[in-house]
C-alpha positions as a Markdown table, in Angstrom:
| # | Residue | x | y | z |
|---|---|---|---|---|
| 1 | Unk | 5.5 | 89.5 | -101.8 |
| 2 | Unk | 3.0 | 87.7 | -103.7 |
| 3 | Unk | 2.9 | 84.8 | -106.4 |
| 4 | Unk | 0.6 | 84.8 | -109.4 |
| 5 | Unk | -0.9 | 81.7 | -111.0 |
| 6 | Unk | -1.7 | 82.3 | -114.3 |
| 7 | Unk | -3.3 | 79.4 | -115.8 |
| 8 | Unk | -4.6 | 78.5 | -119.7 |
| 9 | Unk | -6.1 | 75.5 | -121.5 |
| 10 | Unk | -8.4 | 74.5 | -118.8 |
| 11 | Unk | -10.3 | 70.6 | -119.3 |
| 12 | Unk | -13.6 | 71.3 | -118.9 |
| 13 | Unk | -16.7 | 71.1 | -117.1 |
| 14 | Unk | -16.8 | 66.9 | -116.9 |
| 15 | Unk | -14.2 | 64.6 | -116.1 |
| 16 | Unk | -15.4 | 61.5 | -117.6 |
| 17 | Unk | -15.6 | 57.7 | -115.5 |
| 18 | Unk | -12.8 | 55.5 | -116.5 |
| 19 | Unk | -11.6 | 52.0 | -114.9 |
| 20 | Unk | -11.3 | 52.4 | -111.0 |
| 21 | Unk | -12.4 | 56.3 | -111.6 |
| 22 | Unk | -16.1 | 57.5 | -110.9 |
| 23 | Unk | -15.5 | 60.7 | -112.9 |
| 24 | Unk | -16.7 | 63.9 | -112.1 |
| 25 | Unk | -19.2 | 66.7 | -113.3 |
| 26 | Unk | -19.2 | 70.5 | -112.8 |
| 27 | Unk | -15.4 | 70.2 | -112.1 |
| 28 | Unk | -13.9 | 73.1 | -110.8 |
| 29 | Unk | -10.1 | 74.0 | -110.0 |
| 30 | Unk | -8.7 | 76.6 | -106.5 |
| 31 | Unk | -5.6 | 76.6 | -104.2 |
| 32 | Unk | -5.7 | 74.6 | -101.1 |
| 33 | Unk | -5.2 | 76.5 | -98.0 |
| 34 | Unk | -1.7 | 75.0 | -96.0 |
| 35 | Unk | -3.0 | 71.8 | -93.8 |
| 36 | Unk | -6.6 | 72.5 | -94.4 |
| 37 | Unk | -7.7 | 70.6 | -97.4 |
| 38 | Unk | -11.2 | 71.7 | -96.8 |
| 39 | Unk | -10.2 | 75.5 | -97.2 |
| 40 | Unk | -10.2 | 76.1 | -100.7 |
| 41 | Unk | -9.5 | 79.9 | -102.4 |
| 42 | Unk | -11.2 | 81.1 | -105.6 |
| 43 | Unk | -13.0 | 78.0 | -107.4 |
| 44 | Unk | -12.5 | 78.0 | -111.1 |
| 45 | Unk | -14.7 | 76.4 | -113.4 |
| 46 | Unk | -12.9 | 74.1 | -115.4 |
| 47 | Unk | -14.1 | 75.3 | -118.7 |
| 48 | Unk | -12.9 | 78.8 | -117.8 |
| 49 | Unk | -10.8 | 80.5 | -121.1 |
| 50 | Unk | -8.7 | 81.0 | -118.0 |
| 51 | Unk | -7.8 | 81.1 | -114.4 |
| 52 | Unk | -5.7 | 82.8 | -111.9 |
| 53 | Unk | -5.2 | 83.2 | -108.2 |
| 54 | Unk | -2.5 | 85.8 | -106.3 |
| 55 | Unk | -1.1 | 84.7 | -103.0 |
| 56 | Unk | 0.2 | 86.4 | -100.5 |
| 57 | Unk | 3.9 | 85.1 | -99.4 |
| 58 | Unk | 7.0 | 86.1 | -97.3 |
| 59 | Unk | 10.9 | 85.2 | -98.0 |
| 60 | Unk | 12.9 | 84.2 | -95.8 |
| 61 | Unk | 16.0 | 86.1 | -95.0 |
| 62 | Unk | 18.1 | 85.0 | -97.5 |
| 63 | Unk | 15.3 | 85.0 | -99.7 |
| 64 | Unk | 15.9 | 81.1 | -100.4 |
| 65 | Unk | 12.5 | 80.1 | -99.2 |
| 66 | Unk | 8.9 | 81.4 | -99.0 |
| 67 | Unk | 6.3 | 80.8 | -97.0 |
| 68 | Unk | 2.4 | 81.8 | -96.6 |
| 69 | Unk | -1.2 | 80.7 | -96.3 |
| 70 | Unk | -1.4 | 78.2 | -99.7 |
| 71 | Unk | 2.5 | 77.4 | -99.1 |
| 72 | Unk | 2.8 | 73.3 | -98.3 |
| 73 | Unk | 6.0 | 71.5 | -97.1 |
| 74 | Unk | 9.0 | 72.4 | -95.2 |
| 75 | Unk | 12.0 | 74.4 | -96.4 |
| 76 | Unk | 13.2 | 72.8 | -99.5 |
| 77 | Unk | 9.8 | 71.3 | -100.5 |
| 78 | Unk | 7.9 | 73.3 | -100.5 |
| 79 | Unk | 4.5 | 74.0 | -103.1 |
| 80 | Unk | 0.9 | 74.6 | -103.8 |
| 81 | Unk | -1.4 | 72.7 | -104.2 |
| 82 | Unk | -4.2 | 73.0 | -107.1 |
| 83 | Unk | -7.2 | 70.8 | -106.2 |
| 84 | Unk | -9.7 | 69.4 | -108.2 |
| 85 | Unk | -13.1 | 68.9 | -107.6 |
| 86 | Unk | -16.9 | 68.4 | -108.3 |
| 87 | Unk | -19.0 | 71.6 | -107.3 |
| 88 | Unk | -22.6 | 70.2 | -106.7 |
| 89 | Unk | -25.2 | 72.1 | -106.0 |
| 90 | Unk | -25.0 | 72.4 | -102.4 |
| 91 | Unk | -21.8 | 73.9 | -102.6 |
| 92 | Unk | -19.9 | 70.7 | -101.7 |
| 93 | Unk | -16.5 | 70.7 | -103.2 |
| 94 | Unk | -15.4 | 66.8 | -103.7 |
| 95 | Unk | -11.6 | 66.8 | -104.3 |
| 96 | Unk | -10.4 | 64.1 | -106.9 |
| 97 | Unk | -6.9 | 65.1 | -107.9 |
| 98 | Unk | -4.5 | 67.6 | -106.6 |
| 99 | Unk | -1.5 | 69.2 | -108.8 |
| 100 | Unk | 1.4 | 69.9 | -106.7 |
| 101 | Unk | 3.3 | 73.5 | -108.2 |
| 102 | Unk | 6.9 | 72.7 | -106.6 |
| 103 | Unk | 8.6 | 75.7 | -105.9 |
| 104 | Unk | 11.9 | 73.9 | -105.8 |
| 105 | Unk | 11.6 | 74.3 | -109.3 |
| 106 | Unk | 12.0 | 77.7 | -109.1 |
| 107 | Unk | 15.6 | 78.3 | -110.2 |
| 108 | Unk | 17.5 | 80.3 | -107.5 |
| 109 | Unk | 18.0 | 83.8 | -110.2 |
| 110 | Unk | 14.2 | 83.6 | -111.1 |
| 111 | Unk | 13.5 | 83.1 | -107.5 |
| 112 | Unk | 15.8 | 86.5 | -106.4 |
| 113 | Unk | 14.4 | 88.2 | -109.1 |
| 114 | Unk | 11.0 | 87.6 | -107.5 |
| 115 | Unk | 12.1 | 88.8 | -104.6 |
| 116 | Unk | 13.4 | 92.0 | -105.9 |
| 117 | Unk | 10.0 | 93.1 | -107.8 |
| 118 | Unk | 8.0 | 91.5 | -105.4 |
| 119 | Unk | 5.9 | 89.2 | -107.7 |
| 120 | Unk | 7.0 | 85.3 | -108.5 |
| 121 | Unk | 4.6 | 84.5 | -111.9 |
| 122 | Unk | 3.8 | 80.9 | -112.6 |
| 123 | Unk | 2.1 | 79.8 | -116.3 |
| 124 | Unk | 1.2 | 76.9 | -117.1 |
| 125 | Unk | -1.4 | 74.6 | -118.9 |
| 126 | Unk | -3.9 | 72.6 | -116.3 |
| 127 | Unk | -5.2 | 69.8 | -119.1 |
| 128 | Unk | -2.2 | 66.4 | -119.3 |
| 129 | Unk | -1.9 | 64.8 | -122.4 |
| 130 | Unk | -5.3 | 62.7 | -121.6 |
| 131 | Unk | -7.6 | 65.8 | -121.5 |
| 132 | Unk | -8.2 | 65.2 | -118.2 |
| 133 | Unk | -7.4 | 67.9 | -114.9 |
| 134 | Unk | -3.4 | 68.1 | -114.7 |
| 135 | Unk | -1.9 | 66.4 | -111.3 |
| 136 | Unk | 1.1 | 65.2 | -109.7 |
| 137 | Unk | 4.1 | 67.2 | -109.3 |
| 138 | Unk | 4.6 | 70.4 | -111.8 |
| 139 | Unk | 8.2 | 71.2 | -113.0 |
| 140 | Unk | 9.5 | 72.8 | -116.0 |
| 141 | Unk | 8.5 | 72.5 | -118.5 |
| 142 | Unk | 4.7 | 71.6 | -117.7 |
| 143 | Unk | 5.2 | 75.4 | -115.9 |
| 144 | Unk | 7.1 | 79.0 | -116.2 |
| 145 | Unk | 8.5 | 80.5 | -113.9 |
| 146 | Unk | 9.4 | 83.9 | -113.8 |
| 147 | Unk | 10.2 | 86.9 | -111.5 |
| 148 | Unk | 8.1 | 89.7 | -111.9 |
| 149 | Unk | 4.9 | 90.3 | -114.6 |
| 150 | Unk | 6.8 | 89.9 | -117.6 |
C-alpha cells in the first residue's frame, strides 16, 4: 500500500525573520524518515507550482492502522511529518518547522477504502494564513483525505 501527498500553494523560496525567529532562505519542504530527523526523502523547493512524495505503508490486520518508513507515533497517533528547512549550499538541511499529517484524521470508510485500492491520497495547501510554511498538526479541513486517486 502506499500514501500519496499531493501538495499545492507552496510559500516560497524565503521565510522572512520575525520577533524570536531568524528566518530562513532557500527553504525547501520533504518527509522525515520515522526517528531519524536527519533522514529526509525528496526535498521540495518551496516555490515549487507543486509537490508530492509516495510512501510505502502496510495495514495492519484489521486494516485500522498503518505503518512504514515516514509513519511516526504509535497505534492511534500516528502521522508524517513534513519538515521545513533551509538548503544551503553545502547541502545542509536546517529544519525550522515541522507539519504533523495526523492519520487519525483519516475517517475509518476513507481509510478502508484505501486499503481496498491500495492508495490513501492526501491534498492539501502547505502556506497558513501568514504566508509562511504550514506547521502543527494537519486535520480536515487544512487536508483531504481520500481512498484511492480520485
Amino acid at each position: 500500500m502506499q500514501i500519496r501527498i499531493e501538495a499545492t500553494d507552496l510559500p516560497g523560496l524565503n521565510c522572512p525573520a520575525a520577533p524570536g525567529f531568524p528566518g530562513y532562505a532557500n527553504v525547501h519542504v520533504a518527509v522525515q524518515q520515522r526517528r531519524q530527523p536527519a533522514e529526509l526523502l525528496d526535498p521540495q523547493p518551496g516555490d515549487a507550482a507543486s509537490a508530492g512524495w509516495t510512501l510505502d505503508c502496510r495495514p495492519s490486520a484489521t486494516g485500522a492502522d498503518l505503518t512504514g518508513p515516514q509513519i511516526q507515533g504509535g497505534p492511534g497517533a500516528r502521522f508524517v511529518y513534513l519538515s521545513w528547512g533551509g538548503l544551503g549550499a553545502d547541502g545542509t538541511f536546517t529544519v525550522f518547522r515541522r507539519a504533523k499529517l495526523m492519520l487519525d484524521a483519516v475517517e475509518p470508510a476513507t481509510l478502508a477504502a484505501a486499503v481496498r485500492s491500495g492508495v490513501l491520497l492526501a491534498r492539501l495547501g502547505l502556506t497558513d494564513a501568514l504566508g509562511r510554511p504550514l506547521c502543527a498538526a494537519v486535520r480536515p479541513p487544512r487536508i483531504t483525505w481520500s481512498g484511492g486517486l480520485s
